[in-house]
DOSE-905389 format. One record per residue: x, y, z of N, C-alpha, C in turn. Coordinates in Angstrom, 2 decimals, always signed. Last residue first. Layout:
BEGIN
@n.east X	n.north Y	n.up Z	ca.east X	ca.north Y	ca.up Z	c.east X	c.north Y	c.up Z
...
This chain:
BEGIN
@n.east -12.75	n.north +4.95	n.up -12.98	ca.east -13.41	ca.north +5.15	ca.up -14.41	c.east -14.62	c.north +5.11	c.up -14.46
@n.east -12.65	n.north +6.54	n.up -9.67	ca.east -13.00	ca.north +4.89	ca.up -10.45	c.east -13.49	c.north +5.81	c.up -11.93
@n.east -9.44	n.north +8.17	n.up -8.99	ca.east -11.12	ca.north +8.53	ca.up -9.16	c.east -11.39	c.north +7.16	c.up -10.19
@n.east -7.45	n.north +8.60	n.up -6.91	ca.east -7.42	ca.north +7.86	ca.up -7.63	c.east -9.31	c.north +8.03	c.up -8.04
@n.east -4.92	n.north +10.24	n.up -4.73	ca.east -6.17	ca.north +10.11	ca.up -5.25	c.east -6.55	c.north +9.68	c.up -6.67
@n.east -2.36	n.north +10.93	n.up -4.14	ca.east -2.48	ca.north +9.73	ca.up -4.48	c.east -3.83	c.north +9.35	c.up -4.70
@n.east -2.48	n.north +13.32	n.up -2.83	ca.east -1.98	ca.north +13.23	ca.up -4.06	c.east -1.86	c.north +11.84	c.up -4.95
@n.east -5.45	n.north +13.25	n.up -1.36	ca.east -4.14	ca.north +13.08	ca.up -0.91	c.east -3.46	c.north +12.89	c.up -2.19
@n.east -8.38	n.north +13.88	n.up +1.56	ca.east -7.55	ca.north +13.78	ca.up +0.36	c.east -6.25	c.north +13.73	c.up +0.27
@n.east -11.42	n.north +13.29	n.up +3.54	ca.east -9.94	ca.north +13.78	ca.up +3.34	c.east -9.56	c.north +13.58	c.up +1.84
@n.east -13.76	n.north +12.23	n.up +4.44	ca.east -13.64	ca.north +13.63	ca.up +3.64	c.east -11.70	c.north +14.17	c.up +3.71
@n.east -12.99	n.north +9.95	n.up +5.73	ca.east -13.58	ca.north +10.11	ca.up +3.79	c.east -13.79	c.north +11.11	c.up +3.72
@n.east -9.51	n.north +9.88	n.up +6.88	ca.east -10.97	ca.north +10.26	ca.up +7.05	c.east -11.47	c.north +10.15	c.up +5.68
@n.east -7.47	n.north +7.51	n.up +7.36	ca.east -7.70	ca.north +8.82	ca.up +7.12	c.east -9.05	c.north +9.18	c.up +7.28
@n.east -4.54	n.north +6.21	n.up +10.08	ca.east -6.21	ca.north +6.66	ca.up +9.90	c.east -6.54	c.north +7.28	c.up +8.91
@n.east -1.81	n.north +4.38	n.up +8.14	ca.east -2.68	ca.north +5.18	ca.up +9.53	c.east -3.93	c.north +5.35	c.up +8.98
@n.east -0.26	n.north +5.69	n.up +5.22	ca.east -0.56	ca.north +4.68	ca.up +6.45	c.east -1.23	c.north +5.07	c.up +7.53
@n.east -1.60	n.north +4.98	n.up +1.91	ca.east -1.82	ca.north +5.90	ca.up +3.20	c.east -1.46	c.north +5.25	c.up +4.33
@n.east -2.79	n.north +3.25	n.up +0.23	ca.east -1.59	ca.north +3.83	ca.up +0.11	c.east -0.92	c.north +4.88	c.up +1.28
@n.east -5.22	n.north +2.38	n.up +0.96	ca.east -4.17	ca.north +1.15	ca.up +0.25	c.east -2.60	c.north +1.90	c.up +0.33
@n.east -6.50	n.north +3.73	n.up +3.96	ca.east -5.82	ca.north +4.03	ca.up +2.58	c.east -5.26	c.north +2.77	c.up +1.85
@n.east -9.36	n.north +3.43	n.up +6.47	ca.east -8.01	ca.north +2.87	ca.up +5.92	c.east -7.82	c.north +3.54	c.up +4.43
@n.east -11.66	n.north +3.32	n.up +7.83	ca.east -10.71	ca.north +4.82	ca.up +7.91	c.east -9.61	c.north +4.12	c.up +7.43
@n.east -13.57	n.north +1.45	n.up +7.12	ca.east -14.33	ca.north +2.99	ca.up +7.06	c.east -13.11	c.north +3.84	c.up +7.36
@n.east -13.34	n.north +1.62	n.up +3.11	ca.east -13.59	ca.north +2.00	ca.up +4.61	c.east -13.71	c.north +0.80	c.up +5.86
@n.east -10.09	n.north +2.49	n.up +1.92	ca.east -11.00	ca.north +0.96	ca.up +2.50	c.east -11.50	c.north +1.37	c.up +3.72
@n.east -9.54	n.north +4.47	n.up -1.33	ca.east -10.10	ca.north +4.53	ca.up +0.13	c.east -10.84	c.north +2.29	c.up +0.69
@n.east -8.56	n.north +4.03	n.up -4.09	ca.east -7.48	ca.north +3.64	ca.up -2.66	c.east -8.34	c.north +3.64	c.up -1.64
@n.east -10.61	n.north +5.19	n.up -5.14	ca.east -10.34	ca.north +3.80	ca.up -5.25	c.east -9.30	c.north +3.24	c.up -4.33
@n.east -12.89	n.north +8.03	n.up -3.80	ca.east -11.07	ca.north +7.42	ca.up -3.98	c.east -11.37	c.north +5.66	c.up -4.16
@n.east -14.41	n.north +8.77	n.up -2.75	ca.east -14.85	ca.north +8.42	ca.up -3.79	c.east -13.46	c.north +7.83	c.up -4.59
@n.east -13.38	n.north +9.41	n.up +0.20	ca.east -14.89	ca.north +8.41	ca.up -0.02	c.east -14.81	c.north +7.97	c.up -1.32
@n.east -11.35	n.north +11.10	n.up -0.15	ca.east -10.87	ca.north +9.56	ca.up +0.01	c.east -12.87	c.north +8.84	c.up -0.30
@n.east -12.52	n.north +13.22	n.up -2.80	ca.east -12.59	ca.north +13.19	ca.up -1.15	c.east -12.07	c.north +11.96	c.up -1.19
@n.east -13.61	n.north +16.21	n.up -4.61	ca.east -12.72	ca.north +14.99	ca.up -4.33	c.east -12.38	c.north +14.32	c.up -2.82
@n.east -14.94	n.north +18.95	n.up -5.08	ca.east -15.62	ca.north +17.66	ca.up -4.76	c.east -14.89	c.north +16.28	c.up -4.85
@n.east -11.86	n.north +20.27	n.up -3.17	ca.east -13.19	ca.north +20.59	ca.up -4.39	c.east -14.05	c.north +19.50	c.up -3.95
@n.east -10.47	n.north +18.41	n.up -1.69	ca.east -10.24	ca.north +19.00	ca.up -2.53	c.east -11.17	c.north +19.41	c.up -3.46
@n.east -11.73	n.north +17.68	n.up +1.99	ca.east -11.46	ca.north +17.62	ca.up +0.28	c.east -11.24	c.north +18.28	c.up -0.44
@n.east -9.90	n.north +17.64	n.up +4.38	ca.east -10.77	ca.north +17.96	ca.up +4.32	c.east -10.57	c.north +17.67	c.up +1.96
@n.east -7.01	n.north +16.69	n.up +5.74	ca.east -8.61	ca.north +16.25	ca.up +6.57	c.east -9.69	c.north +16.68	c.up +5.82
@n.east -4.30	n.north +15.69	n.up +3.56	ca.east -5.21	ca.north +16.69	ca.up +4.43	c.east -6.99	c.north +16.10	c.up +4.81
@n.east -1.28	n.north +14.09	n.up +2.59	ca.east -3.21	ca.north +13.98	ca.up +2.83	c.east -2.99	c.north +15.53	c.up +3.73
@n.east +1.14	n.north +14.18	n.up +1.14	ca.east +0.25	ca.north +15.58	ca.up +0.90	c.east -1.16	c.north +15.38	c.up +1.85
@n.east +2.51	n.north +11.92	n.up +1.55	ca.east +1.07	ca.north +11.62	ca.up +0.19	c.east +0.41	c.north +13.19	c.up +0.33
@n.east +4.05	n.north +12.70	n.up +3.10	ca.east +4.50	ca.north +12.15	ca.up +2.06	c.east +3.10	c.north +12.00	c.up +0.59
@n.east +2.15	n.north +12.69	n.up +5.52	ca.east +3.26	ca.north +13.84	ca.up +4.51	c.east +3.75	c.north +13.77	c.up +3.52
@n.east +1.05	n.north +10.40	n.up +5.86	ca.east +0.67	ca.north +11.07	ca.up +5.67	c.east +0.98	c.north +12.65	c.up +4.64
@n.east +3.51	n.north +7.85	n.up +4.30	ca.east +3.14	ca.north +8.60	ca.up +5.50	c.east +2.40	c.north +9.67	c.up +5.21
@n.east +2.87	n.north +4.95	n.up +2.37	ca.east +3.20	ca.north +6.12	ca.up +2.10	c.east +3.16	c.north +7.12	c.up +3.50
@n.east +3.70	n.north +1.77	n.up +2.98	ca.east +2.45	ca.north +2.76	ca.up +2.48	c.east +3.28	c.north +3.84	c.up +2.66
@n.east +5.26	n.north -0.81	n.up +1.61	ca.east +4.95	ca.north -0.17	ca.up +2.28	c.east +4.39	c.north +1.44	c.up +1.72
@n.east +4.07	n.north -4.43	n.up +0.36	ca.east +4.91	ca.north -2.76	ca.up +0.09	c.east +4.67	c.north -1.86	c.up +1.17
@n.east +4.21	n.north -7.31	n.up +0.32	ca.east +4.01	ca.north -6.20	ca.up +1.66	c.east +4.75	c.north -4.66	c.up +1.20
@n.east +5.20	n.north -8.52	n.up -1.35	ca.east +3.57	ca.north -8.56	ca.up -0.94	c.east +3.12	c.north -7.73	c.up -0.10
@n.east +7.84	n.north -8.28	n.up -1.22	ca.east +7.10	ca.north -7.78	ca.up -2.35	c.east +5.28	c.north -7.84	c.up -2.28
@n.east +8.66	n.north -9.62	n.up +0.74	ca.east +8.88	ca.north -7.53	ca.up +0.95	c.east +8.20	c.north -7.20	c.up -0.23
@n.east +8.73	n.north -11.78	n.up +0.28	ca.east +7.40	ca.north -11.52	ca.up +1.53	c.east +7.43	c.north -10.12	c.up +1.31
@n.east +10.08	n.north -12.16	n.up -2.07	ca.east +9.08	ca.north -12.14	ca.up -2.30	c.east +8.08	c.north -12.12	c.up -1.54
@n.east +12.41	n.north -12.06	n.up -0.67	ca.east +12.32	ca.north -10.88	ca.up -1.54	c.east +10.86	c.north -10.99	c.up -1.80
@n.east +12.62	n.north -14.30	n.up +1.20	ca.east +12.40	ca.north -12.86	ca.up +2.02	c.east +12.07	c.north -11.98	c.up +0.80
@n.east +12.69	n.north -16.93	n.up -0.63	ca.east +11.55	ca.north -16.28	ca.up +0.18	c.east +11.32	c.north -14.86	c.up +0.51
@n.east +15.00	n.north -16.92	n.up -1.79	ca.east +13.68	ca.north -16.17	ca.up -2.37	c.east +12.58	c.north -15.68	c.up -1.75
@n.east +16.85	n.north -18.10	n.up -0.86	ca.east +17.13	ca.north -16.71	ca.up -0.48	c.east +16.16	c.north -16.33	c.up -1.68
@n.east +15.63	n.north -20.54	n.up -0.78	ca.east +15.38	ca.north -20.09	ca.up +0.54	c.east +16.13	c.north -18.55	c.up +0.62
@n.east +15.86	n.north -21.80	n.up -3.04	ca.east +14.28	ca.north -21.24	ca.up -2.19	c.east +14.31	c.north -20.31	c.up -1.61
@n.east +18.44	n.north -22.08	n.up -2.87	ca.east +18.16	ca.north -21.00	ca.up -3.88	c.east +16.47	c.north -20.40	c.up -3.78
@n.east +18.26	n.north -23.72	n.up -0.89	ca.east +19.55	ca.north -23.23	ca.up -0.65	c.east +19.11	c.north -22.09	c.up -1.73
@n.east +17.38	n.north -26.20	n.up -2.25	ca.east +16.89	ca.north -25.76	ca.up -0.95	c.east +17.59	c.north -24.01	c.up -0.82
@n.east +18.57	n.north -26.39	n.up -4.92	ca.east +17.09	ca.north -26.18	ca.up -4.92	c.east +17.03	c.north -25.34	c.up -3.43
@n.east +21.25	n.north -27.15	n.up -3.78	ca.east +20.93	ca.north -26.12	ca.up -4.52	c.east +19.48	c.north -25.65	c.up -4.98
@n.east +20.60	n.north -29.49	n.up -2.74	ca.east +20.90	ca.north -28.58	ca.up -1.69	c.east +20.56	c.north -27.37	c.up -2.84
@n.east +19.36	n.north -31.07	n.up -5.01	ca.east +18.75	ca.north -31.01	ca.up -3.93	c.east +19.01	c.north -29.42	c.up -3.20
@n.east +22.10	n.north -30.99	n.up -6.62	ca.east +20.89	ca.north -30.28	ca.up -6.80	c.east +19.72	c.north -30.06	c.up -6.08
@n.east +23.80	n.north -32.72	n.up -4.60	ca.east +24.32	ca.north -31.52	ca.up -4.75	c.east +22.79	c.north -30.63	c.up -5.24
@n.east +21.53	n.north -34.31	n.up -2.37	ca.east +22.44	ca.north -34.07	ca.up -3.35	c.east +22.67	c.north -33.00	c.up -3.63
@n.east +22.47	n.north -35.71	n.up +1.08	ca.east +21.74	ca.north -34.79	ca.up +0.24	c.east +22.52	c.north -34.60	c.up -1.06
């Protein structure tokens, strides 16, 4: 093997792991984002751009509900 060879292999390969932890951020815990089960005025995960129904957050980990909310509420322009 050549020296630039190994140094290609060898400089891949301590890229990989930074760039699997960069596709995979981690979500926020309920407490941490403030959620609560019920909405804030007329604000709710339903109308949230983070909400993926029918009970997922982009930013939230775990279950939430669409009448919930969370300091990470995001309203579509």
């Amino acid at each position: 093997m050549k020296r630039r060879e190994f140094i290609r292999l060898v400089g891949g390969a301590a890229v990989l792991p930074m760039a699997a932890r960069a596709e995979t951020p981690e979500k926020m815990t309920p407490q941490q984002a403030q959620y609560q089960d019920t909405p804030n005025g007329i604000y709710s995960c339903a109308v949230c751009t983070l909400f993926e129904p029918p009970k997922s957050c982009k930013v939230v980990a775990g279950e939430v509900s669409k009448d919930g909310w969370c300091k990470a509420f995001a309203l579509a322009d």
